[in-house]
N, C-alpha and C positions, 0 to 999 in steps of 0.2 A: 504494500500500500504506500504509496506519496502521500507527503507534507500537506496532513489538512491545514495548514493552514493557506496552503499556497492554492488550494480549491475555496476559502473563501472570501468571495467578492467583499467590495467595501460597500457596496450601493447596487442592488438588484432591484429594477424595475421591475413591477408587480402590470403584468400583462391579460393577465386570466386568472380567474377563479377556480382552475378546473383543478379537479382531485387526482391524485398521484396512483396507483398500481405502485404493489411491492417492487415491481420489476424496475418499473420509469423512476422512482423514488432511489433505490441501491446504484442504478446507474449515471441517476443525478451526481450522487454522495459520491460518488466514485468507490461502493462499499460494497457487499457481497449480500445476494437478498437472505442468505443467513443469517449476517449481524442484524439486517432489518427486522426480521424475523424475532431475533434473541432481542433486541431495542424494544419490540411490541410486547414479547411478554412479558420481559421488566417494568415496563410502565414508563417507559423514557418519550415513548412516541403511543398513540395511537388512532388504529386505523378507522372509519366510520363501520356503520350499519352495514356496508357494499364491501367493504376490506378496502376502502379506497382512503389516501392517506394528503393532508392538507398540505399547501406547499412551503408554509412555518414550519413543517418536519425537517426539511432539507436544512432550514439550519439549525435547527436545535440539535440535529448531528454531528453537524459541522462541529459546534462549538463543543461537544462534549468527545468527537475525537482530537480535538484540540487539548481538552484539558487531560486525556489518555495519552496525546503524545508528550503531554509535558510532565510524566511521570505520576497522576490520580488514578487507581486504578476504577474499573467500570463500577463495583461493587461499593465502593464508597462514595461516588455520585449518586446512584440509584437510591443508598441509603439516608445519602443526604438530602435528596429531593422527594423522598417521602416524610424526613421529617420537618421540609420547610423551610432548610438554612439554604437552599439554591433554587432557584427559579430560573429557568431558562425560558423566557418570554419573546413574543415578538410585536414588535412597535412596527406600526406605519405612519408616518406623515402625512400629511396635507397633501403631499407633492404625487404621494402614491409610491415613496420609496421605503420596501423595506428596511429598515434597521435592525437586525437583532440585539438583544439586550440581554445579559445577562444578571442578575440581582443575588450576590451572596450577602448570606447577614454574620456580623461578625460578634463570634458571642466571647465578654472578659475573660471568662475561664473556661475560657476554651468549648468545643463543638457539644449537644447532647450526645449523652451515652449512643445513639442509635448511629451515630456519625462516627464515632472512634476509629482506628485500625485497630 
């Protein structure tokens, strides 16, 4: 796999509404419809009613193979965005351009127990 981060844009034009296929979705990412696959039943992404997948997934993957290439392992995001300390959201503009956003909360004494390593 290539440098996610060098797969993500800084400013992607929002063109359509239309929903993603596992398939169209992993080959977006540049990612194997496997990890899409393991990403849904984690909870990191999911798919509608159809199995069809919004196109704020593509980077809320991005950004979380981002934070896997920079040494987080996957288990510890999943844990940490069930318990709330990370939000990987997605903002649009006025303009109609997505921005992804990322929101960690930063706790004194360190992460809730469900976040530890």
């Amino acid at each position: 796999m290539d440098d996610p981060a060098s797969r993500m844009p800084s400013d992607v034009v929002a063109t359509s509404v239309a929903r993603l296929t596992r398939e169209e979705l992993a080959d977006l990412v540049g990612d194997s419809v496997e990890r899409i696959r393991d990403l849904s039943a984690r909870g990191v992404i999911q798919a509608d009613e159809a199995g069809l997948y919004a196109p704020g997934d593509a980077h809320r993957i991005r950004v979380i193979d981002g934070f896997e290439a920079a040494g987080v392992p996957l288990d510890v995001l999943v844990r940490a965005q069930a318990a709330g300390v990370i939000s990987v959201a997605l903002e649009v503009n006025l303009t109609g351009v997505f921005r992804p956003t990322v929101k960690i909360l930063v706790y004194v004494n360190g992460p809730p127990p469900a976040c530890r390593i």
